[in-house]
mmCIF file of the C-alpha atoms, coordinates in Angstrom:
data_MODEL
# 
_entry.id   MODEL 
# 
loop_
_atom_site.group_PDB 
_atom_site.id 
_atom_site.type_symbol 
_atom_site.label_atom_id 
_atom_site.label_alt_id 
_atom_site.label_comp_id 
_atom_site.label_asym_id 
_atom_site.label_entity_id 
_atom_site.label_seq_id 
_atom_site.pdbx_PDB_ins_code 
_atom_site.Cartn_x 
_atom_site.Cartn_y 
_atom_site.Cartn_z 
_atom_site.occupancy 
_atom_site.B_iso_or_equiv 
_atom_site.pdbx_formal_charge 
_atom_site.auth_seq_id 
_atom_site.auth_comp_id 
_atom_site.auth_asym_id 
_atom_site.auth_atom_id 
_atom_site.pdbx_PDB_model_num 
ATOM 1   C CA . UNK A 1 1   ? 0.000   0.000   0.000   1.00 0.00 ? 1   UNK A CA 1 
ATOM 2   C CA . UNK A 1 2   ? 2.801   2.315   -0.468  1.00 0.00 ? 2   UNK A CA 1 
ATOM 3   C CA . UNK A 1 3   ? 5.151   2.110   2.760   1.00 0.00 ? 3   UNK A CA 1 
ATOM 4   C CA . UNK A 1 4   ? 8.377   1.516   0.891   1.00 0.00 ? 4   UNK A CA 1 
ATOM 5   C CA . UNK A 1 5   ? 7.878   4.535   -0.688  1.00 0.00 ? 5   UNK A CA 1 
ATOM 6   C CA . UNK A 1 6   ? 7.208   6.523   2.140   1.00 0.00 ? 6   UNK A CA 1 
ATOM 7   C CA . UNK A 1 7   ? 10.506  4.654   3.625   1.00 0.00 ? 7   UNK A CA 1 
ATOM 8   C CA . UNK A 1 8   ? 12.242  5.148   0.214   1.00 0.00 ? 8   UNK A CA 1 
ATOM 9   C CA . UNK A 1 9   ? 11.299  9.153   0.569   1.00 0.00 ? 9   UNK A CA 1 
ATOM 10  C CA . UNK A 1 10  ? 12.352  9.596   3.481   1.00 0.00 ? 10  UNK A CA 1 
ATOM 11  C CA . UNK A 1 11  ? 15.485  7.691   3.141   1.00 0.00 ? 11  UNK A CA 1 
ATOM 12  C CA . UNK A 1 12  ? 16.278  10.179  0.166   1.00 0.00 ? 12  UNK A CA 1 
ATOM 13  C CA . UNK A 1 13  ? 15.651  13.017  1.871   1.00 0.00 ? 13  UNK A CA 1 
ATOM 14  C CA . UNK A 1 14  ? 17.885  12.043  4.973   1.00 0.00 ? 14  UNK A CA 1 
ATOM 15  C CA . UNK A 1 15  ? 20.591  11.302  2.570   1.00 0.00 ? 15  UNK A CA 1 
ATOM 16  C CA . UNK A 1 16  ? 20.397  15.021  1.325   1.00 0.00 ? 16  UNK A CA 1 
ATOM 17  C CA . UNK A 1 17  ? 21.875  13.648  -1.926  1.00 0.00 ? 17  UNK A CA 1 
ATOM 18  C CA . UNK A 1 18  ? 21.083  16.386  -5.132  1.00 0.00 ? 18  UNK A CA 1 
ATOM 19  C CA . UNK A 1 19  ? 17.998  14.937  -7.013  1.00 0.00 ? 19  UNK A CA 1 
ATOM 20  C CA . UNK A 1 20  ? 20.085  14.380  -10.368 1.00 0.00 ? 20  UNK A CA 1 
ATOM 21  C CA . UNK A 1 21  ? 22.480  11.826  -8.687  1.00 0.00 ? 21  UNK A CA 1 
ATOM 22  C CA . UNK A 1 22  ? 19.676  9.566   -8.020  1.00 0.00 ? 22  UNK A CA 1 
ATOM 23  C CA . UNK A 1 23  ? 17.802  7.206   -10.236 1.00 0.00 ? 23  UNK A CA 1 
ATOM 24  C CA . UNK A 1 24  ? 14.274  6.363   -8.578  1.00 0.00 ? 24  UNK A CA 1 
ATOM 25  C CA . UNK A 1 25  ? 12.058  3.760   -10.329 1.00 0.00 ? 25  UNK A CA 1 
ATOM 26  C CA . UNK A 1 26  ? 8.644   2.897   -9.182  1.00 0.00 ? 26  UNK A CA 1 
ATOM 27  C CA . UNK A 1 27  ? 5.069   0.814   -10.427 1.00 0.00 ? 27  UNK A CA 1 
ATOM 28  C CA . UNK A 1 28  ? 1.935   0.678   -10.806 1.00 0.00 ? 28  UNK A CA 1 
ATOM 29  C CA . UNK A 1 29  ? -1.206  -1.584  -11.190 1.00 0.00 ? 29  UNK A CA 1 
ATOM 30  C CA . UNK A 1 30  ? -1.392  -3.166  -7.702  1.00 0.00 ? 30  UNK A CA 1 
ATOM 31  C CA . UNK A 1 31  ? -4.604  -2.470  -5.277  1.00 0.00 ? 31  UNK A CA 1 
ATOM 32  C CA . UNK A 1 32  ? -3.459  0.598   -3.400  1.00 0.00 ? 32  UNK A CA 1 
ATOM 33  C CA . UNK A 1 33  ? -7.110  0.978   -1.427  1.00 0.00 ? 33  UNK A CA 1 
ATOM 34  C CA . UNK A 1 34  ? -9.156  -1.564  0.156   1.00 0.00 ? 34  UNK A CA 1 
ATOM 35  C CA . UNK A 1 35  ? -12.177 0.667   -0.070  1.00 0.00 ? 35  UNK A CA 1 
ATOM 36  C CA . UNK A 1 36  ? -11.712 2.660   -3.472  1.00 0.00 ? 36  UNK A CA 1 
ATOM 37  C CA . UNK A 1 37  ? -12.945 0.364   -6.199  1.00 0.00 ? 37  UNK A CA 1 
ATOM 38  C CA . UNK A 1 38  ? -10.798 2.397   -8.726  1.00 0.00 ? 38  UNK A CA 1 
ATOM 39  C CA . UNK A 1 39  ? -7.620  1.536   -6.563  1.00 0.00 ? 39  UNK A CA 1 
ATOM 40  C CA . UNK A 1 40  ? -6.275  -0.942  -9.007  1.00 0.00 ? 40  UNK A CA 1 
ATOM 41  C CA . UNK A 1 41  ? -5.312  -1.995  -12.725 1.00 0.00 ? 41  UNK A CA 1 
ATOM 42  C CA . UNK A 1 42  ? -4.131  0.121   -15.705 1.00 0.00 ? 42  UNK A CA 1 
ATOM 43  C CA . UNK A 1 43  ? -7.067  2.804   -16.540 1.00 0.00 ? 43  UNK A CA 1 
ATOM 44  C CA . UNK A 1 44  ? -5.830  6.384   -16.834 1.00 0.00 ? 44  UNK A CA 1 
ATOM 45  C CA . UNK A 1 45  ? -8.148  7.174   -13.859 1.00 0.00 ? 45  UNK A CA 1 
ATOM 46  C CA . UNK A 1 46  ? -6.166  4.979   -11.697 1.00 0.00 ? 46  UNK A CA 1 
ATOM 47  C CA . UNK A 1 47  ? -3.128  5.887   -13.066 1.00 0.00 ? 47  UNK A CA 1 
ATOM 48  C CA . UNK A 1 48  ? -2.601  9.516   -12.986 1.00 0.00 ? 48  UNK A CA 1 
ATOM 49  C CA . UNK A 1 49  ? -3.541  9.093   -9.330  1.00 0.00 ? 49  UNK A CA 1 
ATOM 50  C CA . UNK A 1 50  ? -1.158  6.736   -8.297  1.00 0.00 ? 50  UNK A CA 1 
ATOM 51  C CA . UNK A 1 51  ? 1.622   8.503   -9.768  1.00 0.00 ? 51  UNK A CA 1 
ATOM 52  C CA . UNK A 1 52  ? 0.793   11.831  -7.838  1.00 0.00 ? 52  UNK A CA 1 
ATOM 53  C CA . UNK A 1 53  ? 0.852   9.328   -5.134  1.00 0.00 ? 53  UNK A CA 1 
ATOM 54  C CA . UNK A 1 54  ? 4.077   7.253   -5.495  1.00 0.00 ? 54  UNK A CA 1 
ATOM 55  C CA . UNK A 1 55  ? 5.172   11.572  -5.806  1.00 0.00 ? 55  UNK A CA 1 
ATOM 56  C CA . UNK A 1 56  ? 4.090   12.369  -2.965  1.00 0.00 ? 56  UNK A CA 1 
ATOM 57  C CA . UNK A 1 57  ? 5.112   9.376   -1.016  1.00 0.00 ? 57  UNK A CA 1 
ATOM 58  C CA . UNK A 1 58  ? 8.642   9.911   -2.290  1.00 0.00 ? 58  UNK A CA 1 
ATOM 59  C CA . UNK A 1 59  ? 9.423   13.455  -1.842  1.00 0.00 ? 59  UNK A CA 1 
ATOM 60  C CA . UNK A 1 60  ? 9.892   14.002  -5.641  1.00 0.00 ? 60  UNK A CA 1 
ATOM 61  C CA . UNK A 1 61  ? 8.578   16.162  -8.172  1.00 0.00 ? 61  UNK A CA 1 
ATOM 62  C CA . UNK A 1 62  ? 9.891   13.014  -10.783 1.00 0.00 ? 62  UNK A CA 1 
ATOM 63  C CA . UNK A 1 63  ? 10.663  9.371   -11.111 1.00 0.00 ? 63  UNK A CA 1 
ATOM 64  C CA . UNK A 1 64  ? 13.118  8.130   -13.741 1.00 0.00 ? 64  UNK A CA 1 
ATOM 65  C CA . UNK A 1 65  ? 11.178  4.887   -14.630 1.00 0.00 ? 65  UNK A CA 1 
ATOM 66  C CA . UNK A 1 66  ? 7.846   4.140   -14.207 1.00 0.00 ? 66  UNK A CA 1 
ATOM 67  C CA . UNK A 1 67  ? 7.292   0.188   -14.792 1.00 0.00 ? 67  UNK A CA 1 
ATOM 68  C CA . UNK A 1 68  ? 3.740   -1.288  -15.445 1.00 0.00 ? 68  UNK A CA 1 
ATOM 69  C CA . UNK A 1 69  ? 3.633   -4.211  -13.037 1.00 0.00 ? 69  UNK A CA 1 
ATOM 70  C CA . UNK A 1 70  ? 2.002   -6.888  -15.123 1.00 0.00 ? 70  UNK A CA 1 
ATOM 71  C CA . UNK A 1 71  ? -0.951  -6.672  -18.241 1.00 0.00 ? 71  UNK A CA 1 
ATOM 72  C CA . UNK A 1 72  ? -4.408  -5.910  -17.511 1.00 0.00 ? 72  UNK A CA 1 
ATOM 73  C CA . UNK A 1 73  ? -6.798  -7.192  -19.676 1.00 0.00 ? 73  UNK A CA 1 
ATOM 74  C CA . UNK A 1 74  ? -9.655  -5.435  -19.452 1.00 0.00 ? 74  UNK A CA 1 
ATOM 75  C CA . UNK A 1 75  ? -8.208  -2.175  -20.345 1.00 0.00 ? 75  UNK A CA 1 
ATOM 76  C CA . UNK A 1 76  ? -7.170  -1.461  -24.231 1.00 0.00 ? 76  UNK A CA 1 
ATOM 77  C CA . UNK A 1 77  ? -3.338  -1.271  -24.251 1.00 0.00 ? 77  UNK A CA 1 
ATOM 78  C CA . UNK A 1 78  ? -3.553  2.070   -26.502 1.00 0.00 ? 78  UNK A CA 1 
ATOM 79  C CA . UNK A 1 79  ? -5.545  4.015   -23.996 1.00 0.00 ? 79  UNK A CA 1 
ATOM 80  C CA . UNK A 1 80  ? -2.417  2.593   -21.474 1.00 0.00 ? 80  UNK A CA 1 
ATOM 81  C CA . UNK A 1 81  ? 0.120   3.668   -23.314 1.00 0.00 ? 81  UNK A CA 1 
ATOM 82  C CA . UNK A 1 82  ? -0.847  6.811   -24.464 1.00 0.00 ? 82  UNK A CA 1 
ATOM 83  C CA . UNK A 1 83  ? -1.499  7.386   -20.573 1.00 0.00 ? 83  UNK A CA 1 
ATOM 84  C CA . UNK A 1 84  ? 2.236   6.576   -20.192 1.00 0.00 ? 84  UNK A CA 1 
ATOM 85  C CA . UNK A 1 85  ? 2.857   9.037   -22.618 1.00 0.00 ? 85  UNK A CA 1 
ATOM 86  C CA . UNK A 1 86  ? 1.103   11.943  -21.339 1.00 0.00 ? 86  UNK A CA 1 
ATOM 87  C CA . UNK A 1 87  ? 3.186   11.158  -18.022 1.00 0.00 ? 87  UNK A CA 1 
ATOM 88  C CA . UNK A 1 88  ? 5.954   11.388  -19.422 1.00 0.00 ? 88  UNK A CA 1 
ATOM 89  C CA . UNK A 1 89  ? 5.457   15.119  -21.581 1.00 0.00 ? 89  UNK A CA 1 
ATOM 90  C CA . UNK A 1 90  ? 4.285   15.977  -18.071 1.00 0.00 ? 90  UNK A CA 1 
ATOM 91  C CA . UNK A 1 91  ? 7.925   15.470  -16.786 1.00 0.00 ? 91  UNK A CA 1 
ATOM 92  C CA . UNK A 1 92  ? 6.568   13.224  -14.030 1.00 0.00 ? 92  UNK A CA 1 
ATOM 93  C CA . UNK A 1 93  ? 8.076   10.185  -15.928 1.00 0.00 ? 93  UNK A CA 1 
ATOM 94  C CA . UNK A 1 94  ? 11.345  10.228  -17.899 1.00 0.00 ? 94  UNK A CA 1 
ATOM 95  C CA . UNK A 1 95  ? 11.006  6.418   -19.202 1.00 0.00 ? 95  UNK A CA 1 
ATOM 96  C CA . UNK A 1 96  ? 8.442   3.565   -18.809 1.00 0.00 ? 96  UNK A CA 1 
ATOM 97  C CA . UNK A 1 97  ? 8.124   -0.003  -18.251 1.00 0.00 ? 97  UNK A CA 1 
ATOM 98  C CA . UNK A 1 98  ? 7.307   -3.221  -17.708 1.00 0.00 ? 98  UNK A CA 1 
ATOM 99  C CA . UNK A 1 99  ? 7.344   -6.100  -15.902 1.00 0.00 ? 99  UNK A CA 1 
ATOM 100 C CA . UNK A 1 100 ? 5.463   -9.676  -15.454 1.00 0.00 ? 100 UNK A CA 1 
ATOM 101 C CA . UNK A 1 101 ? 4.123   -9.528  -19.240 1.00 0.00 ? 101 UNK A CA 1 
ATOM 102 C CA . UNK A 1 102 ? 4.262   -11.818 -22.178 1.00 0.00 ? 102 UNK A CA 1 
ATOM 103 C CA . UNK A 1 103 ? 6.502   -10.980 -24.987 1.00 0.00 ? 103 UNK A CA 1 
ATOM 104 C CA . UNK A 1 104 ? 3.390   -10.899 -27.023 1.00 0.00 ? 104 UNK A CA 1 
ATOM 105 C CA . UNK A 1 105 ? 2.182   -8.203  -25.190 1.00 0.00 ? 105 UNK A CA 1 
ATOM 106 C CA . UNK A 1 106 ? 5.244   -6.358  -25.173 1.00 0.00 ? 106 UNK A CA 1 
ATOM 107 C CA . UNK A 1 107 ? 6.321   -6.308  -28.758 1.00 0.00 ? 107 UNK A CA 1 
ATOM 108 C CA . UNK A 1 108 ? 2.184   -5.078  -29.392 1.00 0.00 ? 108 UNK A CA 1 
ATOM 109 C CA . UNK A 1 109 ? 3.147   -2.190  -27.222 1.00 0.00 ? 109 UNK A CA 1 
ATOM 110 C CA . UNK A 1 110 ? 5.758   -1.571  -29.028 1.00 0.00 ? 110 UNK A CA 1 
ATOM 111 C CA . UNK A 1 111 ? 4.753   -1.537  -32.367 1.00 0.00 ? 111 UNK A CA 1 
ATOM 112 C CA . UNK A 1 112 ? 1.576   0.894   -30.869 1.00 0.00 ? 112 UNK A CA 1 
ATOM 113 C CA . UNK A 1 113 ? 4.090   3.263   -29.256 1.00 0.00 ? 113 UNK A CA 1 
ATOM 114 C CA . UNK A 1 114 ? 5.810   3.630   -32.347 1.00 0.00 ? 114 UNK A CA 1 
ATOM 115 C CA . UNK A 1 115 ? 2.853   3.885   -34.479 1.00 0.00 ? 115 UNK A CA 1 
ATOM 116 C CA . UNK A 1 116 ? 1.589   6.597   -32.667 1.00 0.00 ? 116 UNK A CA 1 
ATOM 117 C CA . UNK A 1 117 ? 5.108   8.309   -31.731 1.00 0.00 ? 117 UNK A CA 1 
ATOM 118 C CA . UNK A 1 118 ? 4.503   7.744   -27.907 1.00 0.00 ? 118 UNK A CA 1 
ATOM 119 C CA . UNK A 1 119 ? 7.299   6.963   -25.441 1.00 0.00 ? 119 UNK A CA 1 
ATOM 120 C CA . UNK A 1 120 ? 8.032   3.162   -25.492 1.00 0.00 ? 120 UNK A CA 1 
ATOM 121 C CA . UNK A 1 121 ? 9.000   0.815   -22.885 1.00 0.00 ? 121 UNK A CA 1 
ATOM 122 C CA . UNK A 1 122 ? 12.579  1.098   -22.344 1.00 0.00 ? 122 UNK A CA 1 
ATOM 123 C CA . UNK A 1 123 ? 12.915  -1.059  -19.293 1.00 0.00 ? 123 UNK A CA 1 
ATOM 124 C CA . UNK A 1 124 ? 11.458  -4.726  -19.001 1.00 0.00 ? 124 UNK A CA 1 
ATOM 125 C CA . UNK A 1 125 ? 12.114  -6.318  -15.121 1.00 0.00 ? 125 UNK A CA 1 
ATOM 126 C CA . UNK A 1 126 ? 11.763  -10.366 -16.144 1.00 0.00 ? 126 UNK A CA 1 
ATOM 127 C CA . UNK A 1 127 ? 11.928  -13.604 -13.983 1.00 0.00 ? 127 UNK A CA 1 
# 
């Protein structure tokens, strides 16, 4: 529900290391509520949220990579993606990921990114 982020925040801000000599990753899809029914999955609703969130709970106005934590099938990969995209023109994100997906679903993100000259995954976190 968020605690190693808090700890992760607050362990970067006792460190009082500059911003720029850190590189802070983070993801999302995970229930983050056990009472808010849009607490969990990929829409942009749920999303957008959570990043201000993991933000907040982290003390930073930006996280280097922001990794999607497995597929979710009942939301259309495009509307996804071009969520990830709009994160990252926001300056919120510099790069996204992935991990726990097929590399069926992958590759079709991919090939929609650069379709549509989004950001792509640049990361992939794999067993």
């Amino acid at each position: 529900m968020g605690e190693s982020e808090t700890l992760t925040g607050n362990a970067i801000k006792s460190l009082g290391l500059p911003r720029d000599e850190l590189v802070v990753a983070t993801k999302a899809f995970g229930t983050m509520s056990e009472t808010k029914v849009n607490s969990q999955g990929q829409s942009r609703y749920h999303l957008m949220n959570e990043l201000d969130a993991n933000l907040k709970r982290l003390q930073l106005d930006h996280v280097d990579l922001y990794r999607l934590h497995g597929f979710d099938p009942v939301m259309p990969l495009d509307d996804v993606l071009a969520t990830l995209n709009d994160m990252v023109c926001s300056g919120k994100v510099r790069y996204v990921g992935l991990c726990n997906m097929a590399a069926w679903q992958v590759m079709k993100g991919l090939v929609i990114s650069e379709k549509n000259h989004w950001s792509r995954f640049e990361s992939v976190q794999a067993y």
